[in-house]
N, C-alpha and C positions, 0 to 999 in steps of 0.2 A: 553550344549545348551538348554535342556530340562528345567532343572534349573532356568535359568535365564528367560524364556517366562513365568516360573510362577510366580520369584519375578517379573516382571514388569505386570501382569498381576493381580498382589494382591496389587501392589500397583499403580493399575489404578481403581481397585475398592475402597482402600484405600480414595485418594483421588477425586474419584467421592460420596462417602459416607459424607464426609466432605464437599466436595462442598454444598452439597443437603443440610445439616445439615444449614450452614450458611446463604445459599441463605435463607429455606424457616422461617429463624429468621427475618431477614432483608426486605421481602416482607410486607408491609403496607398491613397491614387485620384492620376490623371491628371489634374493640373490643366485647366480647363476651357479655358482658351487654350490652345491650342495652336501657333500663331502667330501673330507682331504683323506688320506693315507696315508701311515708315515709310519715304513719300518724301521725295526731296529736296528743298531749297527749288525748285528749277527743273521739276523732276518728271521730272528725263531718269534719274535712278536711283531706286532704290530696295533699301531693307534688308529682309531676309527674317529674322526673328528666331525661331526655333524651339526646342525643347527635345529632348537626349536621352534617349530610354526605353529605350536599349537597353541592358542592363547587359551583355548577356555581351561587346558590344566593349572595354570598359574602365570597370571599377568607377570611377576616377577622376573619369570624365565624367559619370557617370549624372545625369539632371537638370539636367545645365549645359546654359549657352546657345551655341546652335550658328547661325553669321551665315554668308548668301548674300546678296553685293550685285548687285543685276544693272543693266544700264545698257542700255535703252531696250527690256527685256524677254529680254536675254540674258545670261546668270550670267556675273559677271566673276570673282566671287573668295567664296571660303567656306572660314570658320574653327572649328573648334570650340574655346568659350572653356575656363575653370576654373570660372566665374563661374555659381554656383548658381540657379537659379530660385526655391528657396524662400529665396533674401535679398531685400532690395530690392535695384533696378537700375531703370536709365535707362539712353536711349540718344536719341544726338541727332546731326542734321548740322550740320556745321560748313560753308557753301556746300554746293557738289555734289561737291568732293574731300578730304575729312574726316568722320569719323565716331568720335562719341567713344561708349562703353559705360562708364556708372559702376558700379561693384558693390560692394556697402557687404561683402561678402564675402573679396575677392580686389584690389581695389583699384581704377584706372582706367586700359582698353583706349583706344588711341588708334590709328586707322589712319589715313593719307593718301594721297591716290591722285598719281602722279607720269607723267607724259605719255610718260616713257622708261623706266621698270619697274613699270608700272602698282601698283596696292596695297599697302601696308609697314605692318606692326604698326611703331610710331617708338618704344614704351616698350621697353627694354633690361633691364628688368629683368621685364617680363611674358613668361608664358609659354604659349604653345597647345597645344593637347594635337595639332592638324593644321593645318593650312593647306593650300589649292590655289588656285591661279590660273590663268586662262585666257586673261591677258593677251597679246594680242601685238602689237609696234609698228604691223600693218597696222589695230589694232582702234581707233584713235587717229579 
């Protein structure tokens, strides 16, 4: 009798050890970056790459990737993409006025910066869920 209250006593730990193990894989956490940095080749900008946690702004966004360029430490322009964080993604400069976003998700973000309307998403068929810019010709 003694016996047997320890196998079921080993193996209620057994599988409460297991339990634990699965539950706490399967619990939706914050990924642990929270944001990337990534200067330019020249290092006069830099990309601010973030993620959205907000759900009540727009279920659509939750989780996607949200881009602040700033250029010599002041925000030029910021995007919120489509582009998932739990896909893979890359992102990369192209010189210092180009910025490409690969997302095995939603497909590939291409911005360029232009000296007379400062930053343009160029792909026409991608879409943001926002955009702002704070370009203006004196910023040149």
């Amino acid at each position: 009798m003694l016996h047997c209250k320890y196998n079921l006593l080993r193996l209620f730990v057994i599988v409460f050890v297991c339990y634990f193990i699965f539950i706490s894989g399967c619990v939706e956490s914050k990924s642990t970056r929270t944001q990337t940095t990534l200067p330019s080749p020249s290092g006069a900008r830099d990309v601010i790459v973030g993620i959205n946690y907000d759900k009540n702004k727009s279920r659509d966004t939750y989780l996607c990737l949200m881009l602040s360029i700033r250029h010599t430490g002041k925000k030029e322009y910021e995007a919120q993409t489509y582009a998932s964080d739990r896909m893979k993604w890359t992102i990369e400069w192209k010189g210092d006025k180009e910025l490409i976003l690969n997302s095995s998700d939603v497909g590939t973000y291409t911005w360029k910066y232009d000296d007379n309307t400062g930053w343009k998403l160029t792909n026409k068929d991608m879409k943001l869920a926002w955009e702002w810019s704070l370009w203006r010709p004196s910023d040149k």
